[in-house]
C-alpha positions in Angstrom: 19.1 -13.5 9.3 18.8 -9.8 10.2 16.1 -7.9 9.8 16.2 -4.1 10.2 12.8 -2.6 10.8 11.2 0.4 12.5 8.7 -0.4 14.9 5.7 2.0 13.2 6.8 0.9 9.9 4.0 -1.2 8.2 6.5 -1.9 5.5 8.8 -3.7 7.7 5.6 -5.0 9.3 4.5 -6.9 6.4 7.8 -8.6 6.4 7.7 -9.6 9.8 4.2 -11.1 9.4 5.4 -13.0 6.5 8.1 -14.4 8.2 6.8 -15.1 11.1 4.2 -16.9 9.1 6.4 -19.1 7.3 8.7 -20.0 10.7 11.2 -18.7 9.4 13.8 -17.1 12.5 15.1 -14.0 12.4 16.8 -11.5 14.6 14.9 -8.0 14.6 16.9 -4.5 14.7 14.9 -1.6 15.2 16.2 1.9 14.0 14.8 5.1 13.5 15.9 5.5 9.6 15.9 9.4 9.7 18.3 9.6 12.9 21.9 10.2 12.1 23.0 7.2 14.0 21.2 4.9 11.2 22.8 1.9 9.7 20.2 1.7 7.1 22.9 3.5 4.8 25.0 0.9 4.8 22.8 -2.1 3.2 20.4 0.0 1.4 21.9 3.2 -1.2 17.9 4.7 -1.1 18.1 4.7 2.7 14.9 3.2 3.5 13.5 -0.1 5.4 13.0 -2.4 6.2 16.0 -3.9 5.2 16.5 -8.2 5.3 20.2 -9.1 5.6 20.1 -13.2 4.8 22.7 -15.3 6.2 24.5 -16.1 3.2 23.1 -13.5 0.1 23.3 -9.8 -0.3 20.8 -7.4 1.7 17.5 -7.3 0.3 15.3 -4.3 0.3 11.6 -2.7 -0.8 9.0 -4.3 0.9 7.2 -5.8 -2.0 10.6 -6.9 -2.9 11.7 -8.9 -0.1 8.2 -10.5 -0.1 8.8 -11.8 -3.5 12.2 -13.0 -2.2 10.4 -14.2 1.2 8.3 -16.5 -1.6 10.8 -17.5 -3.8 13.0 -18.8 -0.3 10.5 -20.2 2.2 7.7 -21.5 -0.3 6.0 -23.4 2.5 3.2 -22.0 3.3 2.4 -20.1 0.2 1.3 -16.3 0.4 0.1 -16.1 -2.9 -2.9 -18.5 -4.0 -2.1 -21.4 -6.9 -3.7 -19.8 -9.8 -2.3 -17.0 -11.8 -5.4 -14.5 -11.8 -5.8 -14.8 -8.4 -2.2 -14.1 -7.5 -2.5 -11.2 -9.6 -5.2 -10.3 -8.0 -3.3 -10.5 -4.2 -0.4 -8.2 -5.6 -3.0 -6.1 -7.1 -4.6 -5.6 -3.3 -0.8 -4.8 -1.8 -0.2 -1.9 -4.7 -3.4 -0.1 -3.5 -2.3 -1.0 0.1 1.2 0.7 -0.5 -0.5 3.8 -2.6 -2.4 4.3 0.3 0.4 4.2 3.1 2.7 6.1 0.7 0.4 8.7 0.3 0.3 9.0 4.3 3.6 9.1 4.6 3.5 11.8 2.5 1.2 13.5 4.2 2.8 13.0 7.7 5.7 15.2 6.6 3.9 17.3 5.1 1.8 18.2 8.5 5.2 18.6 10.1 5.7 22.0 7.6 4.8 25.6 9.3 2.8 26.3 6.3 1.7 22.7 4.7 0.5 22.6 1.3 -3.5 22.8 0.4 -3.6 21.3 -3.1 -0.6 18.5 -1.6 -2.6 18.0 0.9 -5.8 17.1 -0.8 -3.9 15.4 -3.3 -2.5 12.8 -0.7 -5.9 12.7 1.1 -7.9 12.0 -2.2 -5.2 8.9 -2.8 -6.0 8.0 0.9 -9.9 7.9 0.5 -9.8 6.4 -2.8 -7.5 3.6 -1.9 -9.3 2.4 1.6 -12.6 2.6 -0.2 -11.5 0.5 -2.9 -9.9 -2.2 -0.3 -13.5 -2.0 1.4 -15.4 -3.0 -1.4 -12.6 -5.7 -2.5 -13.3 -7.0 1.7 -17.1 -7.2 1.3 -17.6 -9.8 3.7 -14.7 -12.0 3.1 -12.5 -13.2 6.0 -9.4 -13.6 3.0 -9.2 -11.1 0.4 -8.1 -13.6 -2.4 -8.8 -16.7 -2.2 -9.3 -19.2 1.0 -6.3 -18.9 3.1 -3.9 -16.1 4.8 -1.8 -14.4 2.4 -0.3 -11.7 0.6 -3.0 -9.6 0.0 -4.0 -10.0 3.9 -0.6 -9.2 5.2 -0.7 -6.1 2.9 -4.2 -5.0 4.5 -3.7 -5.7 8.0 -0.3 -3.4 7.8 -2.4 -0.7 6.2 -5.0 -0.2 8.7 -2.1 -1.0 11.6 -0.9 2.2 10.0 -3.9 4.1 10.2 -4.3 3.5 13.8 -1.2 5.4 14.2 -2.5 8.0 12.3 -5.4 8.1 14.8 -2.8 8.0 17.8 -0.6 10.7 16.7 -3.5 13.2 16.4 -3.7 13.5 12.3 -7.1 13.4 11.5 -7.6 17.0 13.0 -5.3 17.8 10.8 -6.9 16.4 8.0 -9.8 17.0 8.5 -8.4 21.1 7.6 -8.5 20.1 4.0 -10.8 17.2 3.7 -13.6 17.8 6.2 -15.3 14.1 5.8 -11.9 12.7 7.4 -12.8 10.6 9.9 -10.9 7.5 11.8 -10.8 4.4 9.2 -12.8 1.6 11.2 -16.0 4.6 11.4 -16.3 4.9 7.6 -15.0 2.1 6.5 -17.4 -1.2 7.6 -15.8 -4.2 6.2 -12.0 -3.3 6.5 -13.2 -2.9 10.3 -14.8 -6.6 10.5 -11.9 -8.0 8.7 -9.4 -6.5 11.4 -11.5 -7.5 13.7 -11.2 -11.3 12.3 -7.4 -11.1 12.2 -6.8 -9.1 14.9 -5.8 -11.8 17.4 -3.6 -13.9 15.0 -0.1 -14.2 16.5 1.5 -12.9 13.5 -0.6 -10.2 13.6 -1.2 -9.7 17.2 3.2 -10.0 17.6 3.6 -6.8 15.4 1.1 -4.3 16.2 3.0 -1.0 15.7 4.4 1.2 18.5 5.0 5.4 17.0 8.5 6.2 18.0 10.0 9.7 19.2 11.5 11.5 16.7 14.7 13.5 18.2 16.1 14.7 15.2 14.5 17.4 12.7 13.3 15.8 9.2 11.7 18.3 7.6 
């Protein structure tokens, strides 16, 4: 099983946690999707990853989609808790997880532009702020977001702030902080998220997919 990934991508990320949690061996093929080189094309028609290529099934692709399929395949250890609120609960936590990432995505092009976008800008920033406050309180002082174990709803977290870390490292809060003044790097206003990576931080899983930024050679926007 092939799994083509991007190493800043917390999209792929989750994945790889998830399988890496489960035992389940794959072969990981970095690519930079944007690049004209990219094979991404060729097993996904929206041209994004990660993409999973199984052994003996079609490609699967969308994040939240191969975790479902990830789940459905390798149900031992379970990523989603036994009861039916509470897995709704863990799938709630990765939709705010992937509002919030989407929305810095969006914004990370959006710097690249000579002249950026003010009301785009805050837009993205208010989904950003709303979205990591809301995981915060959801935290508390929880070690697992839902329930008593590592799952879903952890994997979606941990790829989120792994992501804003590489907001910090690229130099974006600056620019943020141009249209949202109070911007400021996650772990400073944001208490619990910041214990809870802390808790995590050393798990192999975890600790074997911290994201690296990659060089972008080709213009995107």
């Amino acid at each position: 099983m092939i799994l083509i990934s991007a190493t800043p991508s917390p999209f792929a990320r989750k994945v790889r946690i998830a399988l890496m949690e489960k035992g389940v061996p794959f072969t990981l093929q970095n690519e930079v999707p944007w690049h004209a080189d990219t094979q991404t094309s060729r097993y996904n028609p929206l041209e994004q990853l990660p993409v999973l290529i199984p052994d003996d099934a079609d490609p699967v692709f969308e994040s939240s989609h191969i975790m479902e399929w990830i789940e459905w395949r390798y149900p031992t250890p379970p990523m989603l808790p036994d009861a039916p609120e509470a897995a709704l609960e863990a799938k709630q936590v990765q939709v705010i997880a992937e509002g919030v990432l989407d929305a810095t995505v969006l914004l990370f092009w959006e710097m690249q532009r000579p002249q950026p976008s003010a009301e785009w800008a805050q837009r993205q920033l208010r989904k950003v702020k709303g979205g990591l406050t809301e995981l915060n309180r959801r935290v508390g002082a929880r070690d697992y977001i839902v329930g008593d174990r590592f799952g879903l709803a952890d994997i979606a977290v941990i790829a989120l702030l792994g992501n804003q870390d590489i907001v910090i490292e690229t130099g974006m809060i600056p620019l943020w902080q141009a249209y949202a003044p109070d911007m400021a790097p996650w772990h400073e206003l944001y208490p619990n998220l910041a214990r809870f990576e802390a808790f995590h931080r050393d798990r192999p899983s975890v600790r074997a997919t911290a994201p690296v930024m990659f060089a972008l050679k080709e213009k995107i926007v």
